[in-house]
C-alpha positions as CSV (number, residue, x, y, z in Angstrom):
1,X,154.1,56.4,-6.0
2,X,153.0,58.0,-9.5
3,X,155.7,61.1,-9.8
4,X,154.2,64.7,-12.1
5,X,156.5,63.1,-14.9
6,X,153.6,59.9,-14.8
7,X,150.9,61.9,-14.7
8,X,152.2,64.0,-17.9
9,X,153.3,61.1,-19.7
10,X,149.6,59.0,-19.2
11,X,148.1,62.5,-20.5
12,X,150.3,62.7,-23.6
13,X,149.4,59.4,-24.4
14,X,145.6,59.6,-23.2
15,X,145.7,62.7,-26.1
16,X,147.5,61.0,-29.1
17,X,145.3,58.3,-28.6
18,X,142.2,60.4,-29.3
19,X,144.0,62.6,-31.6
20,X,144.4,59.1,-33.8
21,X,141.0,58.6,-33.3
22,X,139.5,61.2,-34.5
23,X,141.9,63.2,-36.8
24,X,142.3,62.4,-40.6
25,X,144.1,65.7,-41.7
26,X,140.9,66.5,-43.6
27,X,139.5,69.8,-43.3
28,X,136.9,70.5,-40.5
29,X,133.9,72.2,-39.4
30,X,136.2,74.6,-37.7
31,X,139.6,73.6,-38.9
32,X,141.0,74.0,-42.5
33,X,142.9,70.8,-43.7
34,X,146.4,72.6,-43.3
35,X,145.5,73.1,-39.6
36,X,144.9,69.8,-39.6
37,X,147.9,68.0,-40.7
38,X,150.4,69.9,-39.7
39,X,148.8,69.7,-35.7
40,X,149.1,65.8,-36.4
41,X,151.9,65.5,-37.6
42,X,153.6,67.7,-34.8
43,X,151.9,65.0,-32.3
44,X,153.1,62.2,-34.2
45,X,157.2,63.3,-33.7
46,X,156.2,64.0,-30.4
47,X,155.5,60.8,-29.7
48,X,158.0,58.9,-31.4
49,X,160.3,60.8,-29.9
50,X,159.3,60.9,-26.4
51,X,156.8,57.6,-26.0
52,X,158.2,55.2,-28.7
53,X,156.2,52.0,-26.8
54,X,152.5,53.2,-26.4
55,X,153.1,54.9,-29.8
56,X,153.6,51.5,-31.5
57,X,150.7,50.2,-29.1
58,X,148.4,52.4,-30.4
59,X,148.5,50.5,-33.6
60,X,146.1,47.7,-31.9
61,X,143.8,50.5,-31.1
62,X,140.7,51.9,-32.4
63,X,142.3,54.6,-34.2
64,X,142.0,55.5,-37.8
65,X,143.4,54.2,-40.7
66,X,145.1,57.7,-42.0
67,X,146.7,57.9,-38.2
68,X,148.0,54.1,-38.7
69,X,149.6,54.1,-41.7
70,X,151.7,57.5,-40.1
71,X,152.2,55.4,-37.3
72,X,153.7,52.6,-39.5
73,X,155.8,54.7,-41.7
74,X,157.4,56.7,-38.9
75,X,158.2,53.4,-37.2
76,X,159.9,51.7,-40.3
77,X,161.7,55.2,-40.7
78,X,163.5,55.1,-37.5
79,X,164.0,51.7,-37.0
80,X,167.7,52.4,-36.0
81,X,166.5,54.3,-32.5
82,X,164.9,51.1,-31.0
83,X,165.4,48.6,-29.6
84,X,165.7,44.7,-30.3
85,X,162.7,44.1,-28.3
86,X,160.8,47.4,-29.5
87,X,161.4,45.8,-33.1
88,X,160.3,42.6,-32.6
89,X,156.6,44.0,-31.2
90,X,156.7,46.8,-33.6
91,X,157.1,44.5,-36.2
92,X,154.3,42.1,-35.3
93,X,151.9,45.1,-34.4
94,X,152.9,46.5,-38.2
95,X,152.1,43.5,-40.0
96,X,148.9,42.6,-38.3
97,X,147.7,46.4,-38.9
98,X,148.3,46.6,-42.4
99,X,146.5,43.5,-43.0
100,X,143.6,45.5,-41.7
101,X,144.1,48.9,-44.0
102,X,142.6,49.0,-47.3
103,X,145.2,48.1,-49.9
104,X,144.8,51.1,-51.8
105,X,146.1,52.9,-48.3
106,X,148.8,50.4,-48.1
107,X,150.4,50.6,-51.8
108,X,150.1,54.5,-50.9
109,X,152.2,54.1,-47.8
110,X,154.7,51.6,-49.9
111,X,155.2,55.0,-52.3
112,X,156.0,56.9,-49.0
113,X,158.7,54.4,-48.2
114,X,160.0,54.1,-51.1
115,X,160.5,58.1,-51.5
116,X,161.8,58.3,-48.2
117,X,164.2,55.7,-49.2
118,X,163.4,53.4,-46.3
119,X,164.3,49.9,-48.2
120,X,166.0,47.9,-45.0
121,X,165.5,43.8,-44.8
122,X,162.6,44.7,-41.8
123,X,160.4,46.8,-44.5
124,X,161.0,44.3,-47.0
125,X,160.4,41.5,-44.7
126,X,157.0,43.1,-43.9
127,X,155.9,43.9,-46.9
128,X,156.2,40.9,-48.6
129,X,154.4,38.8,-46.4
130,X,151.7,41.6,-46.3
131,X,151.6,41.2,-50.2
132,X,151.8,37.5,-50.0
133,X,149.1,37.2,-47.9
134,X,146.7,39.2,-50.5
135,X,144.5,36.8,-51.7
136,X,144.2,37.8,-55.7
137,X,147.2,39.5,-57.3
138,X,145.6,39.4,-61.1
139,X,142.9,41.8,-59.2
140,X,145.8,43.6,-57.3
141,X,147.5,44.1,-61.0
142,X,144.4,45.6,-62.7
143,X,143.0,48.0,-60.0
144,X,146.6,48.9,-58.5
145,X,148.5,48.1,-60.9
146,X,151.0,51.6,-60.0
147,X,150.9,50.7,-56.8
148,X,151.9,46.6,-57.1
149,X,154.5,47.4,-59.6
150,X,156.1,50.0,-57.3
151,X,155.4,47.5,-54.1
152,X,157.4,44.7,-56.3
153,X,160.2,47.0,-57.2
154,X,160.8,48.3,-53.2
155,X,160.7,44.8,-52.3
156,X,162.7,43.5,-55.0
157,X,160.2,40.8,-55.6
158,X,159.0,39.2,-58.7
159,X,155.0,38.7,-59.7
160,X,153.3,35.0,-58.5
161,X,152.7,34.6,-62.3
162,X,155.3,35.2,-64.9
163,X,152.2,36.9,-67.3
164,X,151.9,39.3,-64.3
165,X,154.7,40.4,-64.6
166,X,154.5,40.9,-68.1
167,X,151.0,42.8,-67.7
168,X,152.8,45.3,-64.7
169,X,156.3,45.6,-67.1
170,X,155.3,45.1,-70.7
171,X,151.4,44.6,-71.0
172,X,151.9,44.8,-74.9
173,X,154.4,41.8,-75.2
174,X,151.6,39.1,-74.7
175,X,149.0,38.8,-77.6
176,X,146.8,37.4,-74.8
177,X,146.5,36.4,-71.3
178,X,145.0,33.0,-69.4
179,X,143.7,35.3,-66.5
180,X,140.4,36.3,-67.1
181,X,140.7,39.7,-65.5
182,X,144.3,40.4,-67.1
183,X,142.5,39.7,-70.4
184,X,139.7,41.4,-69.9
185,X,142.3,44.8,-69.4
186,X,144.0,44.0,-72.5
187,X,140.7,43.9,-74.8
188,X,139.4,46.7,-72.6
189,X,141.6,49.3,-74.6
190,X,139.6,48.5,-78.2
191,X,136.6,46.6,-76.9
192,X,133.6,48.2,-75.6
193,X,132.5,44.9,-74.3
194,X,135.5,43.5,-72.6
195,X,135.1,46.2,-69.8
196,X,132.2,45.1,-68.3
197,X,134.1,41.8,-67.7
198,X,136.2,44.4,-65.0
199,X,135.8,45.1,-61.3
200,X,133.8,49.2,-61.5
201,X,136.3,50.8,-60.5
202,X,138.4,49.6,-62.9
203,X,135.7,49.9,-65.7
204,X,134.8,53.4,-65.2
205,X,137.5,54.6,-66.4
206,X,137.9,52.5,-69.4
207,X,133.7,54.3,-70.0
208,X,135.3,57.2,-69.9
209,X,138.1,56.3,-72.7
210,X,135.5,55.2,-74.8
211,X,133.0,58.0,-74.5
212,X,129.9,55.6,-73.5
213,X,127.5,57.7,-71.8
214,X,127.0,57.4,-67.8
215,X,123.0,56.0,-68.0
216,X,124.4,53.2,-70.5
217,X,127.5,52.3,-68.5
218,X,125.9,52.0,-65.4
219,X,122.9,49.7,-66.6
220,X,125.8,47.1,-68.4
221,X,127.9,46.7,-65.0
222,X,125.0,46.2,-62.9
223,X,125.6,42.7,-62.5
224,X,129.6,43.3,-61.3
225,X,128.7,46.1,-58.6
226,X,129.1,44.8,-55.1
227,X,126.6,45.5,-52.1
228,X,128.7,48.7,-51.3
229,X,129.0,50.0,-54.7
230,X,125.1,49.6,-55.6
231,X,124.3,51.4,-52.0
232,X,126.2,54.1,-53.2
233,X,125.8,54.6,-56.6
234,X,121.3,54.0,-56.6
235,X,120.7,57.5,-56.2
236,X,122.8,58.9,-59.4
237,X,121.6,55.9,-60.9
238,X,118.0,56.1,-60.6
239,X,118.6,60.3,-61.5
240,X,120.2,58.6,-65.1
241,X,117.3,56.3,-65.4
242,X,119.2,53.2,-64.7
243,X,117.0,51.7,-62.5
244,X,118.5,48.6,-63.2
245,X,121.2,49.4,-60.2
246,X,118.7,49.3,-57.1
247,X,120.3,48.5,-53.3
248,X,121.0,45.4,-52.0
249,X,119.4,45.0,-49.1
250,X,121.3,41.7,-47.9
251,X,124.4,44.9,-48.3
252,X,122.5,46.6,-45.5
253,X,122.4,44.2,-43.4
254,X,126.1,43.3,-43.6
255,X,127.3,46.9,-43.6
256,X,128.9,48.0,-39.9
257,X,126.7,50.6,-38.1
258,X,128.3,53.6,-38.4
259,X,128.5,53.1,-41.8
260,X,125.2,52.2,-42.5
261,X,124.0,55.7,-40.0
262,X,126.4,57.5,-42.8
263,X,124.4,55.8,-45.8
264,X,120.8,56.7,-43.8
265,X,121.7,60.3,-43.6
266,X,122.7,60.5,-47.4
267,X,119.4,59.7,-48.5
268,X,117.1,62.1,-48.7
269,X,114.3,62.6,-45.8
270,X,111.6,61.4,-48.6
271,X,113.5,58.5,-49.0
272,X,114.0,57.8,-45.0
273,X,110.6,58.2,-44.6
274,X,109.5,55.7,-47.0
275,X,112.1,53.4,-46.2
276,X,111.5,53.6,-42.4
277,X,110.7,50.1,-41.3
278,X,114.1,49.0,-43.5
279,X,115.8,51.1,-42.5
280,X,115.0,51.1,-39.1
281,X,115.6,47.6,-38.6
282,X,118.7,47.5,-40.6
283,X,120.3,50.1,-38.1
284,X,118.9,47.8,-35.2
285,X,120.3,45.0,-36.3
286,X,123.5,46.5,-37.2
287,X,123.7,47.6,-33.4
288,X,122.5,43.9,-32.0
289,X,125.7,42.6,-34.1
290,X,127.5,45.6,-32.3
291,X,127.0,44.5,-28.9
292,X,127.3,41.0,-29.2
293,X,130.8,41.7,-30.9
294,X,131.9,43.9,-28.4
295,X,131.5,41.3,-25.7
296,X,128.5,43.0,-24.0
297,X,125.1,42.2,-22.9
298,X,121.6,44.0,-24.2
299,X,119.8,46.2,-21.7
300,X,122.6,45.3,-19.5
301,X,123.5,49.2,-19.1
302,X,120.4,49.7,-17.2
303,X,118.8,53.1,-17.1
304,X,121.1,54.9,-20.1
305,X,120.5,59.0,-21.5
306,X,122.3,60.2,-24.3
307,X,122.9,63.8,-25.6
308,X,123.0,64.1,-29.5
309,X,124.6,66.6,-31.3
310,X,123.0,67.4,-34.8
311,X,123.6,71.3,-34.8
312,X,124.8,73.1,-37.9
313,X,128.5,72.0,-36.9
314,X,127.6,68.0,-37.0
315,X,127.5,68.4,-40.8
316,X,131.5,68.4,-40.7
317,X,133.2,69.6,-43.5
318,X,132.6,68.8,-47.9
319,X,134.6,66.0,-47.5
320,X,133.8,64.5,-44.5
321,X,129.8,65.1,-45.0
322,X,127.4,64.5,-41.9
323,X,130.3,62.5,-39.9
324,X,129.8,64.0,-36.7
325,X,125.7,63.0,-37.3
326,X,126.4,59.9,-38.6
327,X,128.3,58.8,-35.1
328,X,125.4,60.7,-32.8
329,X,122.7,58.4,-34.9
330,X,125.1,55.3,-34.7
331,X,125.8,55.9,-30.9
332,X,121.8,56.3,-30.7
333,X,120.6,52.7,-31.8
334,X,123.8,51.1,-30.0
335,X,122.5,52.4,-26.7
336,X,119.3,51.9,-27.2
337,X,120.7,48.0,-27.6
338,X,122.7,48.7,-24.6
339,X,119.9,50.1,-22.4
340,X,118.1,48.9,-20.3
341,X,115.5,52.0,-20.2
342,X,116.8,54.6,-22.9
343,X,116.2,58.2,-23.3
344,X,117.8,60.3,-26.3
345,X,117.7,63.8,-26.2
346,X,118.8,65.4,-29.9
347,X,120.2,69.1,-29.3
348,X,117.9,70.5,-31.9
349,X,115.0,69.5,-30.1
350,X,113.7,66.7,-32.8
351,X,112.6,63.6,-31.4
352,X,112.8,61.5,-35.1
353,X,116.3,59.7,-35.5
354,X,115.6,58.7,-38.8
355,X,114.8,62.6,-40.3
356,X,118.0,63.8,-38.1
357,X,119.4,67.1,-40.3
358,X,122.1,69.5,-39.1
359,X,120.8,72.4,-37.8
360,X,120.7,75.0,-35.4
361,X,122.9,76.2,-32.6
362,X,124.4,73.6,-29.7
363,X,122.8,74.2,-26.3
364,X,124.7,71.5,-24.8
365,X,123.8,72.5,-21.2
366,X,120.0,72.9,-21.5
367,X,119.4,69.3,-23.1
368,X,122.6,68.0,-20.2
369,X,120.0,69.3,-17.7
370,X,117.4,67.9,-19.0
371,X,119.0,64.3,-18.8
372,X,120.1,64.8,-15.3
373,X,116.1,65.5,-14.8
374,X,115.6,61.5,-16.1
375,X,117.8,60.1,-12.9
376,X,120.2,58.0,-15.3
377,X,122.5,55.9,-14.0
378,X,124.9,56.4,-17.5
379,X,125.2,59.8,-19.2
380,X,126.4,60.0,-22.7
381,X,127.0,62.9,-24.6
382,X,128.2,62.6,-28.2
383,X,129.2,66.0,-29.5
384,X,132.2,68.1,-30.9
385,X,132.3,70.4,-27.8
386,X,131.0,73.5,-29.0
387,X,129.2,74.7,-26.4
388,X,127.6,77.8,-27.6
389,X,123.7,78.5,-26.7
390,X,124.9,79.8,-24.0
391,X,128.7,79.3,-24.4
392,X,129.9,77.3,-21.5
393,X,126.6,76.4,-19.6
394,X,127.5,72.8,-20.6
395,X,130.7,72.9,-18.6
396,X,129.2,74.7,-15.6
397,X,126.6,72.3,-14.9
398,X,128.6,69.6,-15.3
399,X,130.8,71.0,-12.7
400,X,127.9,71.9,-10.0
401,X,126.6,68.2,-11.0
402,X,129.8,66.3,-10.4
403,X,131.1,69.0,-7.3
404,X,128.0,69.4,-5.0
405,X,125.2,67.2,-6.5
406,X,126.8,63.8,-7.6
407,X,130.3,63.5,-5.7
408,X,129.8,59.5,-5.5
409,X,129.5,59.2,-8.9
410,X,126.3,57.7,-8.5
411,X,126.0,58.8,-11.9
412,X,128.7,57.6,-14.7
413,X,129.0,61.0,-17.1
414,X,131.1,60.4,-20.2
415,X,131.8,62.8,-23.2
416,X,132.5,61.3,-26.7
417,X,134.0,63.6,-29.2
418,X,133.8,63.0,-33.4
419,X,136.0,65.4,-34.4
420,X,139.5,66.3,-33.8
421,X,140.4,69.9,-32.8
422,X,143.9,70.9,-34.5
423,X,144.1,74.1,-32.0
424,X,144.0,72.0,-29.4
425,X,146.3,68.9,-30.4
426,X,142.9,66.9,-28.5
427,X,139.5,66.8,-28.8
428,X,137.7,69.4,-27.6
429,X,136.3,68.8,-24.0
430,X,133.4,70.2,-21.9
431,X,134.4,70.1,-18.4
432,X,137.8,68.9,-16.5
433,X,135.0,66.7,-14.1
434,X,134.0,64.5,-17.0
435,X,136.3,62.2,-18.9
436,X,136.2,62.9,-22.6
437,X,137.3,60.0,-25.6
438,X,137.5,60.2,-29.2
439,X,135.1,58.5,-31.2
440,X,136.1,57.4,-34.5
441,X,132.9,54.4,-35.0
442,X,129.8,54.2,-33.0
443,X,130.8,50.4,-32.5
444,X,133.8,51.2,-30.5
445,X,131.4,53.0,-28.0
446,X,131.8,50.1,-25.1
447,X,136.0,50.2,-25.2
448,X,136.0,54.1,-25.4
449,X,133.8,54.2,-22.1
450,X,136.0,51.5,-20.3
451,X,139.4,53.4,-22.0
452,X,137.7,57.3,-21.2
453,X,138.0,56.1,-17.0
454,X,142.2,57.1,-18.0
455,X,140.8,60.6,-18.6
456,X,138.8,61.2,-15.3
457,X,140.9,62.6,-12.2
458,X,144.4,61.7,-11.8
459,X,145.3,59.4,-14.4
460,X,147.2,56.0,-13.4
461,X,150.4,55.4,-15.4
462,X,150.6,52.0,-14.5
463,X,147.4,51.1,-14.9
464,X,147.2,52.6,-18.4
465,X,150.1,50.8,-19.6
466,X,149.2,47.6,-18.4
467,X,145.8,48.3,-20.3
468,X,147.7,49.3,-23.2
469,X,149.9,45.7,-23.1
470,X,146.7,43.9,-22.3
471,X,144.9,45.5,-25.9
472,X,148.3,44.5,-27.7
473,X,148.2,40.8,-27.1
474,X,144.2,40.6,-27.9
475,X,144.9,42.6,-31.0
476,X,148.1,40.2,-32.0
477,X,146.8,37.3,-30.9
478,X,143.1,37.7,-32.9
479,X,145.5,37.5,-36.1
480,X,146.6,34.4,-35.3
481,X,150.0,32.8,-35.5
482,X,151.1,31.8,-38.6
483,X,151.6,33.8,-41.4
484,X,150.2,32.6,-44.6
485,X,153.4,31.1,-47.1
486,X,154.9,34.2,-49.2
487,X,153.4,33.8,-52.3
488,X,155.5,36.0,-54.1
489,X,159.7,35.4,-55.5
490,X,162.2,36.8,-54.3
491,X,164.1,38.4,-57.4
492,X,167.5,36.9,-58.0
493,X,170.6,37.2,-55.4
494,X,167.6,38.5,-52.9
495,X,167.2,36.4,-49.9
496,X,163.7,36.0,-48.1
497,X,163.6,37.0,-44.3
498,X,161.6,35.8,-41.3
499,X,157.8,36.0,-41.8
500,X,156.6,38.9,-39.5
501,X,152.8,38.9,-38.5
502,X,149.5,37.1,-39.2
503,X,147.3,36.8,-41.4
504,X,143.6,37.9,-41.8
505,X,140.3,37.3,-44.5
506,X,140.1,39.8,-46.8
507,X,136.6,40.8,-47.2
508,X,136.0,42.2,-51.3
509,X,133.8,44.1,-50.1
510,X,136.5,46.0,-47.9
511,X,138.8,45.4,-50.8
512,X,136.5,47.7,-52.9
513,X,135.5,50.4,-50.9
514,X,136.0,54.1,-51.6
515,X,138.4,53.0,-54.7
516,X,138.1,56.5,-56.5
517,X,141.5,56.2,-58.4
518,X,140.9,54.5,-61.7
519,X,143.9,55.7,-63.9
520,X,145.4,51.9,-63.0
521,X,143.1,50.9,-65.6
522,X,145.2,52.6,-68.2
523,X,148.6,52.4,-69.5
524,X,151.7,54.1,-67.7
525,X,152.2,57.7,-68.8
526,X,156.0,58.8,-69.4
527,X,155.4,60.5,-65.9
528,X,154.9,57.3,-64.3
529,X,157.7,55.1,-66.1
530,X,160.2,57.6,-65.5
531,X,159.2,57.2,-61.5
């Protein structure tokens, strides 16, 4: 029999969870940044605390990266309050999650560690097979170079190649290099040439150095831009008139949903409607590949509404542009896979997913009524919560519906929510009668339904831990086994521990994304040597 002490610690959970979902300590429509963190971090010592076991399970997931790495570093800070047990699965779940952060994240999180002077034979056991398992160091040195040489030093490790070593300690004691890329840095510095032999992110900043204007840069490295990179830099490109750096469109159909929605809705609507058919299809296929990797069947969900929020608040905040509309568009096509007979109802009013804009108020509860008026037998609503055209009409019809129209459940009504509210420590719900989930990526939408079923009524402790055990072995054992062979020394008098965790691909694409910090391309400045 589940005692009030279950029931508060399955909420708890059931809130971190979409807390980690959703929040990225990033400001807001309605929440500056400040507000932001410090309501996370507040949940994360909560947790640690309180629920030390489903806080290390939420590592395998669907929560963010920025809520992982916390997760991570608070575990390898208190390592001394668990258990022998608690270790041993903490450190599995550790090492198979950072294998899945971008590396940029990763070095970041080794700088945390290192300042919080968390250095024990665990942390150094973990990261060094996470840093043997990375499958180019020479491109590690040039684009994180900071970041490697720091990861090296915390580790007390020594570089797979002496010259890399010599590149991270002393890059001027070697006339030249045999790595191509190491090289390539070295002549960078007085040769114009050498730096389009570099990875872009790398290379911009050496443009920069050198003064070569943007138009002219961005025509020579053309051919050393990946898919992502060309997606995203075509529109300032063709502005420059370097039409030489036009999308890839074998990038589009590789690129995961919701971030191929968040590409769509940068473009501008002349562009979308030119582009429809490609784009169109791009986002279909995207959600086929959706389905069939979640495990689930197309038009299997039968007769399937969704509400859409694109009012004024689904723009999100100057650094986290059209998020909120990017999901509501990605949620749109995976349904419409999902479906058997779909109907999507946008808040604005606008029937044309391709042209969707933020704008306008939320009436929530007029377009909720309206998809009760279709019959469906799955209601989804994707939207922040803000109820306001009239406020709280959402949550009122909701309750009539679910109290004196729909007690079966005949039914299923589930609310998906984009955006963490820092006020609330959750995301914001509409009605206590319909379970609400945070939705980080449209992709996730299948396991968030099964995992909102926690939120609805009286939740099951039991049940939600043995859910919670179930996603950790699927999420360890998709890693594999083995861990690849450390790849880097041990520096001298260190001894090498037990290999912790598996090993993954590394995708460069995923390697290169969103790398915005190029001062690795540069020599140390006093700052940085005296760190």
């Amino acid at each position: 029999m589940e005692t009030y002490g279950d029931l508060v610690a399955a909420e708890d959970v059931l809130l971190f969870v979409n807390a980690a979902i959703t929040g990225t300590g990033q400001r807001e429509f309605h929440s500056g940044a400040d507000e932001q963190r410090l309501s996370l971090e507040f949940l994360h010592e909560y947790m640690l605390v309180n629920y030390r076991g489903p806080y290390a399970a939420a590592l395998a997931l669907d929560i963010n990266d920025h809520n992982a790495a916390l997760i991570v570093r608070r575990l390898l800070e208190s390592s001394r309050e668990a258990t022998e047990e608690q270790r041993r699965t903490e450190g599995r779940l550790i090492a198979r999650r950072l294998r899945l952060l971008p590396p940029q994240r990763v070095y970041r999180l080794i700088g945390e560690l290192r300042r919080a002077k968390v250095n024990n034979r665990r942390t150094r056991a973990i990261l060094r097979d996470w840093l043997a398992a990375r499958p180019d160091q020479a491109l590690d040195a040039v684009k994180y170079r900071a970041g490697l040489k720091l990861a090296l030093r915390h580790t007390h490790l020594r570089p797979v190649a002496e010259e890399t070593g010599d590149f991270l300690y002393a890059p001027r004691r070697r006339p030249r290099y045999a790595a191509p890329l190491l090289d390539a840095w070295r002549r960078a510095h007085y040769e114009q040439g050498a730096l389009y032999e570099l990875p872009y992110t790398v290379a911009e900043g050496f443009a920069d150095r050198h003064g070569i204007p943007r138009a002219a840069f961005l025509r020579r490295i053309e051919p050393r831009l990946t898919g992502l990179e060309r997606l995203r830099l075509q529109e300032s490109a063709r502005t420059l008139g370097a039409t030489a750096v036009t999308g890839d469109a074998g990038a589009l159909a590789r690129m995961p949903l919701t971030r191929l929605a968040s590409y769509v809705l940068s473009l501008p609507p002349a562009d979308r409607s030119a582009r429809r058919t490609e784009l169109t299809e791009a986002l279909r296929g995207a959600a086929r590949r959706a389905v069939r990797a979640a495990g689930a069947e197309e038009g299997g969900w039968g007769r399937v509404t969704a509400v859409l929020d694109d009012s004024w608040s689904a723009y999100g905040s100057g650094v986290k542009r059209r998020r909120p509309l990017a999901a509501s568009l990605a949620c749109h096509f995976l349904l419409a896979a999902l479906a058997g007979e779909y109907t999507a109802l946008w808040t604005s009013g606008h029937g044309d997913a391709l042209l969707a804009r933020p704008s306008g108020p939320t009436p929530l509860g007029r377009r909720i009524l309206d998809a009760l008026d279709t019959a469906p037998e799955r209601l989804v609503i994707v939207s922040d919560g803000w109820d306001n055209a009239p406020p709280g009409l959402a949550a009122e019809v909701l309750r009539v519906w679910r109290t004196r129209l729909d007690p079966e459940h005949r039914t299923s009504i589930v609310h998906l929510n984009p955006v963490y509210d820092a006020e609330g420590f959750d995301v914001r719900r509409l009605a206590p009668t319909v379970p609400t989930a945070g939705l980080r990526d449209a992709e996730d939408l299948p396991a968030l339904i099964e995992f909102a079923r926690f939120a609805e009524g009286r939740t099951d402790l039991a049940e939600l831990t043995a859910h919670l055990a179930a996603r950790t072995e699927r999420f360890l054992a998709a890693g594999g086994a083995a861990a690849r062979p450390s790849a880097a020394r041990p520096a001298d008098g260190v001894g090498g521990g037990a290999g912790v965790g598996d090993r993954d691909e590394v995708d460069r694409d995923e390697v290169d994304r969103d790398v915005k910090d190029v001062k690795n391309a540069t020599d140390e400045t006093p700052e940085e040597t005296a760190r």
